[in-house]
C-alpha positions in Angstrom: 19.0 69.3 157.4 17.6 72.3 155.7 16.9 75.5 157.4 12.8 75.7 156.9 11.1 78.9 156.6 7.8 79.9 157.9 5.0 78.8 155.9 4.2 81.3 153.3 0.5 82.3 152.9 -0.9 83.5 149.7 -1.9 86.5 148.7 -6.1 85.9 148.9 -5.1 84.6 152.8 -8.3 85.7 154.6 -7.0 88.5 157.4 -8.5 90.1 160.4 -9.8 93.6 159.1 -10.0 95.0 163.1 -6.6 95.1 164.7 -6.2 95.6 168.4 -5.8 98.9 169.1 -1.7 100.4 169.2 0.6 99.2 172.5 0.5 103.0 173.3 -3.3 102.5 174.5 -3.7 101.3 178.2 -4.2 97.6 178.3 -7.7 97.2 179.4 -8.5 99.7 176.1 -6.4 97.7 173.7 -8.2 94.4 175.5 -11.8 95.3 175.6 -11.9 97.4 172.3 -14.8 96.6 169.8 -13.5 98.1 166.5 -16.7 96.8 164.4 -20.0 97.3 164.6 -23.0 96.0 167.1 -24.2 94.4 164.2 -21.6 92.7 162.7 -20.7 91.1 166.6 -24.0 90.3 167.5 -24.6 88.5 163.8 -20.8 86.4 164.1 -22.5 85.3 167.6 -24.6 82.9 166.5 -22.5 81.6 163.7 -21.7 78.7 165.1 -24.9 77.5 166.4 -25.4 75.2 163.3 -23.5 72.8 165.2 -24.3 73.7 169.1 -28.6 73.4 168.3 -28.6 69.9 167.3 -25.5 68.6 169.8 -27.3 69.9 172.8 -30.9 68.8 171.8 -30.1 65.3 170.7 -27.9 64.7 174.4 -31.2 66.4 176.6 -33.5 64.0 174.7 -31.9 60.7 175.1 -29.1 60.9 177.6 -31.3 63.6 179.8 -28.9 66.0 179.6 -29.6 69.1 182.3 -30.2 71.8 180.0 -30.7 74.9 182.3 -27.3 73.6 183.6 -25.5 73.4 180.4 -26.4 77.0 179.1 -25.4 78.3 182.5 -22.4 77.0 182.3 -21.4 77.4 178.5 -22.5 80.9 178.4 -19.7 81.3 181.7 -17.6 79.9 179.3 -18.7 82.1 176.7 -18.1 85.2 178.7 -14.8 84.3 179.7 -13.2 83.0 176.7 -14.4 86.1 175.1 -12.5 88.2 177.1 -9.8 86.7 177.6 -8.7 85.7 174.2 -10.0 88.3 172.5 -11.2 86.9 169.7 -14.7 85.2 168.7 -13.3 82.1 170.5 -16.1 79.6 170.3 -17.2 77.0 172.8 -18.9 74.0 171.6 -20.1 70.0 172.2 -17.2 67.7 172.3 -18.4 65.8 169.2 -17.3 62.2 169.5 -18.4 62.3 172.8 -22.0 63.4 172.4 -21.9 60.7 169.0 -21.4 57.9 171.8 -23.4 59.1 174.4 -26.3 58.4 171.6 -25.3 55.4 169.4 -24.3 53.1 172.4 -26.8 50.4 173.6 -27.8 51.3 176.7 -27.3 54.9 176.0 -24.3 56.5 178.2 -25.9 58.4 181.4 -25.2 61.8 182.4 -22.4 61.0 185.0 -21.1 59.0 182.5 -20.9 61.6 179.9 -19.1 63.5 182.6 -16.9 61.7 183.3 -15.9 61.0 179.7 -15.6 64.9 179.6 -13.5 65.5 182.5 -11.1 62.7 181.7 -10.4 64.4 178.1 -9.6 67.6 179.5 -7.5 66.3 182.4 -5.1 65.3 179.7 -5.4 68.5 177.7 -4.7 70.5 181.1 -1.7 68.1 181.5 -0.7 68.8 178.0 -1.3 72.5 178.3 0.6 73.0 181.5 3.8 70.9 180.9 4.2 72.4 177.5 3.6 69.1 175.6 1.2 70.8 173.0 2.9 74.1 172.0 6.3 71.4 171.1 3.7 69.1 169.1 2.0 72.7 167.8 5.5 73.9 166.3 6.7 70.4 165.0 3.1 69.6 163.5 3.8 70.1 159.2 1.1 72.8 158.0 -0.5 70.4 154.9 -1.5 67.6 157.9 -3.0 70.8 160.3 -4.7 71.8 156.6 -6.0 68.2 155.8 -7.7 67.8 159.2 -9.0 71.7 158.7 -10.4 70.5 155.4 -12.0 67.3 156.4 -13.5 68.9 159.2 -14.9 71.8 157.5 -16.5 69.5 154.4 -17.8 66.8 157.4 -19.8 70.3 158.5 -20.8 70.7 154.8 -22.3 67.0 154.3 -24.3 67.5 157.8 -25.4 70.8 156.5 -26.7 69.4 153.2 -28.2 66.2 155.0 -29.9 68.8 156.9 -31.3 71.0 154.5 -32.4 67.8 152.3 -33.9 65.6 154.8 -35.8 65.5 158.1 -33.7 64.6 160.9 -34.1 62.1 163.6 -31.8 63.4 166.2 -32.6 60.5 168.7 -31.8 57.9 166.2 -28.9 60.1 164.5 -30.3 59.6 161.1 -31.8 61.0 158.3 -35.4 60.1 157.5 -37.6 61.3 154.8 -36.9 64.3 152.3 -37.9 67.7 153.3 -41.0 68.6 151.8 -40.9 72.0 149.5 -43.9 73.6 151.8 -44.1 74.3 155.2 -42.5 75.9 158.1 -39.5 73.8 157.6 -39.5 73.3 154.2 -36.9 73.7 151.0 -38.8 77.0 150.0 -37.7 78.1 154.3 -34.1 76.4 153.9 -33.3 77.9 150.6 -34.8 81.3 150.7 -32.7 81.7 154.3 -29.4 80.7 152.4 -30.0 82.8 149.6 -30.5 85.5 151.5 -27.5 84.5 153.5 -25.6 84.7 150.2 -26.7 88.0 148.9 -26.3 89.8 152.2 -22.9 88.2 153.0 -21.5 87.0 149.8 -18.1 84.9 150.2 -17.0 86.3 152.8 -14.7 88.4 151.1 -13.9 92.1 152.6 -13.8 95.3 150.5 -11.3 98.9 150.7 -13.5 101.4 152.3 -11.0 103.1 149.8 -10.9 103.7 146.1 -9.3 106.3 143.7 -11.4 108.9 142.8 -11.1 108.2 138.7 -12.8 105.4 139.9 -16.0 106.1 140.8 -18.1 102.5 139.5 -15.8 100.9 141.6 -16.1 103.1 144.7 -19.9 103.0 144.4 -20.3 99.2 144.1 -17.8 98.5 147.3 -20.1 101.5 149.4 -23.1 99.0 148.1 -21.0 96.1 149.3 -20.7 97.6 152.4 -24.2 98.7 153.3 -24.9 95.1 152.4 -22.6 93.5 154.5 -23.3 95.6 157.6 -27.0 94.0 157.9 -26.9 91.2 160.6 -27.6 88.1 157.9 -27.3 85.3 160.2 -28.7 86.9 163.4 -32.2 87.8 161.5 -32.3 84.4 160.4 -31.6 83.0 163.4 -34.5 84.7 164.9 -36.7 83.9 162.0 -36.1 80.0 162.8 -37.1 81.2 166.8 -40.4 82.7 165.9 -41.2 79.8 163.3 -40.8 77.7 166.7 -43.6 79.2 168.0 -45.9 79.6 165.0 -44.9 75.4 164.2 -46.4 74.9 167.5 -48.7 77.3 169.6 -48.6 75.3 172.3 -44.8 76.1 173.3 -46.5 78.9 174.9 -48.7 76.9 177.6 -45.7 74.6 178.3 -42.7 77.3 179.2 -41.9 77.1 183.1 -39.7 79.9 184.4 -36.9 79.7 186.3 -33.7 77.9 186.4 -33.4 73.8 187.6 -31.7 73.3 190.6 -27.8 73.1 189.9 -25.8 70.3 192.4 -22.8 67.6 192.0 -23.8 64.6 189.8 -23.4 61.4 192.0 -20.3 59.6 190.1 -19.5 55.7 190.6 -16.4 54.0 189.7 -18.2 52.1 186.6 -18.9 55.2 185.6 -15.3 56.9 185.0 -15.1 53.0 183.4 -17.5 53.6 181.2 -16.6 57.2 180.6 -12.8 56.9 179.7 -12.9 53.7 177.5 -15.9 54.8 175.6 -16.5 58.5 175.9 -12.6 59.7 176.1 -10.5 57.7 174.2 -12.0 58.7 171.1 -12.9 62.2 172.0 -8.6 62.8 172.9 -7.2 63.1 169.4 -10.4 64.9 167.9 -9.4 67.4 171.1 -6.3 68.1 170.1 -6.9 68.1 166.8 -9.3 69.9 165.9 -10.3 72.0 169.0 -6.3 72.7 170.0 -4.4 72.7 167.1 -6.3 73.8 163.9 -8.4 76.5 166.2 -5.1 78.0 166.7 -3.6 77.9 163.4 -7.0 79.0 161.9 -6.7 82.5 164.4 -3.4 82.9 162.9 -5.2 82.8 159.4 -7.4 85.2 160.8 -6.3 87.2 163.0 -2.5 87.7 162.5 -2.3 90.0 165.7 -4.1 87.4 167.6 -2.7 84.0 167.3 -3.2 82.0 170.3 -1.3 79.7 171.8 -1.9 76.3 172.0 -0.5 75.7 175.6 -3.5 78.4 176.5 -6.2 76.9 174.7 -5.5 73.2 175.6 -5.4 74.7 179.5 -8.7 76.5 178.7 -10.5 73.1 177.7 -9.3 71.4 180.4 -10.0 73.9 183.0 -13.9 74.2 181.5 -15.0 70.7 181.9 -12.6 69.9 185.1 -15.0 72.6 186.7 -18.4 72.2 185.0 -19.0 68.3 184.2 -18.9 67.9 187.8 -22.5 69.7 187.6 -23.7 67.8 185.0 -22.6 70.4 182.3 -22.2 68.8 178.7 -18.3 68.6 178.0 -17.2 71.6 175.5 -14.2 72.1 173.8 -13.4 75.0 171.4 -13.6 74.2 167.4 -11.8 75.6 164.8 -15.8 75.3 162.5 -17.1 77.3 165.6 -14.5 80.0 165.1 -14.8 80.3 161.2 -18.9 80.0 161.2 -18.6 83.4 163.6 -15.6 84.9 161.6 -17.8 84.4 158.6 -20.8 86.0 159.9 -18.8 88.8 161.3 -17.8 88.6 164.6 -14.1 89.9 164.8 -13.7 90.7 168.5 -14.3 88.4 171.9 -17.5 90.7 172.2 -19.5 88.3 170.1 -19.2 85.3 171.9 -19.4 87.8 174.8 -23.3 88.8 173.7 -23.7 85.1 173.2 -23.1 84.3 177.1 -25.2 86.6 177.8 -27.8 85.4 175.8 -27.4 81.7 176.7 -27.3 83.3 180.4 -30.5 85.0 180.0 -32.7 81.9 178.4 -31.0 79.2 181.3 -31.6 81.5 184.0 -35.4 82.6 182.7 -36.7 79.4 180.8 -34.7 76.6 182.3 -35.4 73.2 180.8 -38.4 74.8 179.2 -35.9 76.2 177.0 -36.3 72.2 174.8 -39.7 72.8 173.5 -38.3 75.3 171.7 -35.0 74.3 170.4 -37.4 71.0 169.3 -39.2 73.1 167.2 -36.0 74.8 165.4 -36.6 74.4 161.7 -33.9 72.0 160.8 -33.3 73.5 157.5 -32.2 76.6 158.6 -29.7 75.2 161.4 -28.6 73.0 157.8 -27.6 76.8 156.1 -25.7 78.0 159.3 -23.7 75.1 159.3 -23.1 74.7 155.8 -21.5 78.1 155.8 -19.2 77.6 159.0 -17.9 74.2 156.7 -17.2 75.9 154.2 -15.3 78.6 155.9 -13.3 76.4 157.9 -12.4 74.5 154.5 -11.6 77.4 152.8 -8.6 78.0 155.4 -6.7 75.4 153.1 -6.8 77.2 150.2 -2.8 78.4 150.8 -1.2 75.6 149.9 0.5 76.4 147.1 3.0 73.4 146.2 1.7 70.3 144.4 3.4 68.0 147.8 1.5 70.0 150.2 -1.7 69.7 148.6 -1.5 65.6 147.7 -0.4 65.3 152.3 -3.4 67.4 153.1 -6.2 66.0 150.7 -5.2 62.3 151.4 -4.8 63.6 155.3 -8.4 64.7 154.6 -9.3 62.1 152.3 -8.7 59.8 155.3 -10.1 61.7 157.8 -13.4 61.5 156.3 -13.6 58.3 155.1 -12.9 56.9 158.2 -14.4 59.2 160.1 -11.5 59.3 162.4 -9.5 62.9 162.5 -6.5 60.8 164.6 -6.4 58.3 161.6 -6.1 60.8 159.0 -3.7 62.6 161.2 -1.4 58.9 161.2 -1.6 58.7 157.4 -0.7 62.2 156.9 2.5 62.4 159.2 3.7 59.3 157.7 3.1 60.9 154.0 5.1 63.9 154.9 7.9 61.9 156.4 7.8 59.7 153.4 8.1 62.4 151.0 11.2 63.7 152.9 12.9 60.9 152.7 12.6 60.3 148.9 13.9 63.4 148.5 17.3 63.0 150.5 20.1 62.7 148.4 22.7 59.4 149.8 26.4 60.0 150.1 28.4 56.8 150.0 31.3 56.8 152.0 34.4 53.9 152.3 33.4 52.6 155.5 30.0 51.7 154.2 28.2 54.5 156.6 26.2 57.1 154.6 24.8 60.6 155.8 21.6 62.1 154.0 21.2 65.5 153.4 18.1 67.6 152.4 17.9 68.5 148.4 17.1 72.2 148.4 14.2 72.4 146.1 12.0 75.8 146.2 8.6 73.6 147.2 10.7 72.0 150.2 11.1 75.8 151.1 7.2 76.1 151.4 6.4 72.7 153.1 7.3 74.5 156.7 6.1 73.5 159.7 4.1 76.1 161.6 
């Protein structure tokens, strides 16, 4: 068999622009260093909130999700992950879960949604502490950990279009009428915030602070670049959808109640870990490793090359999360590779910005409680629709390095798959057996007297590239 070479990344590869600091530093300086600005960190923070908003509103609606107990507890989460992985690690809904929890008939209940959570992450512990997933992270082939990165990251898009088009049921999960171009949550609101999103942050593409000084047109328009890209985009439209809340309906005001809800251990029955695993966890498994194990960590390769994490880590840090807070009646989290690129995108580059987001979610659980609903009730829509189209398209944009004509025909029919079956583990299936199959056309048979035969690997120069990661 051929000797296979790490996977090699083009030169427009999106890297981290803020190192750690040098191993001659003390470790808590190298560890809690914030080389970028406030700004930038507190603007990356809500990047992934496209995705979080709706989630959490839909499951406190109809499943009466404890929502003073779920920011609590996420922004703990926050906090921790933040410092201890060092990057804008994000923490958000287990997805297939929360889809469930909603579209069954009765809906699930909370302990039941808790139970679906803990049993998902009592596998990813397991997985995370034997080992399993760092072996199935180094034998997984990169175009099948791009096709489930791109699927995921144009699912986000759709949702964010559907968004921005239409009104949104989230009881129902569905779409209703088309936005209207006036209004608080109109296409004039939507539009104008992503255009603004646009101009302020562009494509996400950084620029050298330095230039040659015969070239001064060129130094002046990347100093414009940067004044541009040091303004907070996504955080002042973020707070432009929290005081549209308020002006949508004045009567927010007369129904906030301060204070945190009581927090105590859900009362769990057998039919309820029933319920839980075979509806709520079996599905939610491969998503988890997926997408919130294994293309998070190949995406904070791709973006931080200083920083890749390891997937024995991450999948212990899932499982540890919901093992401790779904007994409270905490929604279950995982950690999401469009969560990471929606905050990379807006500029968080440090653990700091998911830091500032625990505190924030801290601060609003703590001081508004379940109040905090009316609120998030009154979101415009349309502008959750532009953070989340962004964060898709970032995360999609991570499979822009495959450079061979095999790599890309695994990942897009791995993707192709993914999304037209809505099923990440199906795609995954289709795309192993792709790769495999293209192997093994490629082996060249030596006959031998006896009948036996030995294959060997042809050594092409694309074969070279297909590595696994």
């Amino acid at each position: 068999m051929e000797q296979q070479s790490p996977p090699a990344f083009s030169s427009t590869t999106v890297t981290s622009t803020t190192p750690l600091l040098p191993q001659n530093h003390p470790w808590w300086r190298r560890h809690f260093h914030m080389n970028n600005s406030l700004s930038s960190e507190l603007s990356g923070a809500v990047g992934d909130l496209g995705t979080f908003i709706p989630i959490v509103l839909t499951l406190t609606l109809v499943s009466h999700l404890d929502l003073s107990t779920t920011l609590i507890f996420t922004a703990l989460y926050n906090i921790t992950t933040g410092l201890l992985f060092h990057i804008p690690m994000p923490v958000q809904p287990m997805k297939s879960i929360a889809a469930v929890a909603v579209s069954e008939t009765p809906h699930l209940t909370t302990s039941q949604i808790a139970t679906a959570g803990a049993s998902t992450a009592a596998v990813l512990f397991f997985l995370g502490a034997t080992g399993l997933m760092s072996t199935l992270y180094r034998l997984l082939p990169l175009p099948v950990v791009r096709g489930i990165q791109l699927s995921q990251g144009l699912s986000f898009a759709f949702s964010a279009i559907k968004y921005i088009r239409y009104n949104q049921d989230f009881v129902a999960s569905k779409a209703t009428t088309p936005r209207a171009w006036l209004g608080l949550d109109g296409l004039v609101v939507a539009l104008s915030s992503l255009l603004f999103l646009v101009i302020f942050t562009g494509s996400g593409d950084h620029y050298d602070r330095n230039g040659s000084d015969d070239d001064q047109p060129r130094r002046r328009n990347s100093k414009r670049l940067r004044i541009l890209g040091s303004i907070p985009a996504a955080l002042i439209v973020f707070l432009l959808g929290l005081v549209l809340c308020f002006i949508r309906d004045p009567s927010i005001f007369g129904d906030i109640k301060f204070g945190p809800s009581k927090i105590g251990f859900l009362s769990i029955t057998w039919n309820d870990w029933k319920v839980g695993f075979l509806k709520g966890a079996v599905p939610q498994i491969p998503l988890s490793v997926l997408n919130s194990v294994i293309a998070v960590c190949k995406l904070s390769g791709d973006l931080f090359p200083d920083r890749e994490l390891s997937a024995a880590k991450v999948s212990v840090s899932v499982g540890v999360m919901n093992l401790v807070g779904c007994w409270f009646g905490a929604m279950p989290v995982c950690h999401g590779a469009g969560g990471l690129a929606g905050q990379y995108r807006f500029g968080a580059r440090s653990g700091w910005s998911v830091v500032y987001l625990g505190i924030g979610k801290l601060i609003i659980g703590l001081v508004f409680g379940n109040s905090f609903v009316r609120i998030l009730n009154q979101f415009p829509i349309g502008i959750l629709g532009v953070l989340l189209l962004f964060a898709g398209i970032e995360l999609a944009m991570a499979s822009r390095d495959m450079n061979s004509k095999e790599e890309s025909f695994v990942m897009l029919v791995c993707a192709a798959v993914s999304l037209t079956g809505s099923s990440a583990a199906l795609g995954f299936v289709c795309g192993i057996l792709l790769f495999l199959l293209l192997k093994l056309r490629k082996m060249e048979y030596s006959g031998s007297a006896s009948g036996f035969s030995k294959f060997k690997f042809e050594s092409t120069v694309d074969a070279e590239t297909s590595s696994i990661p």
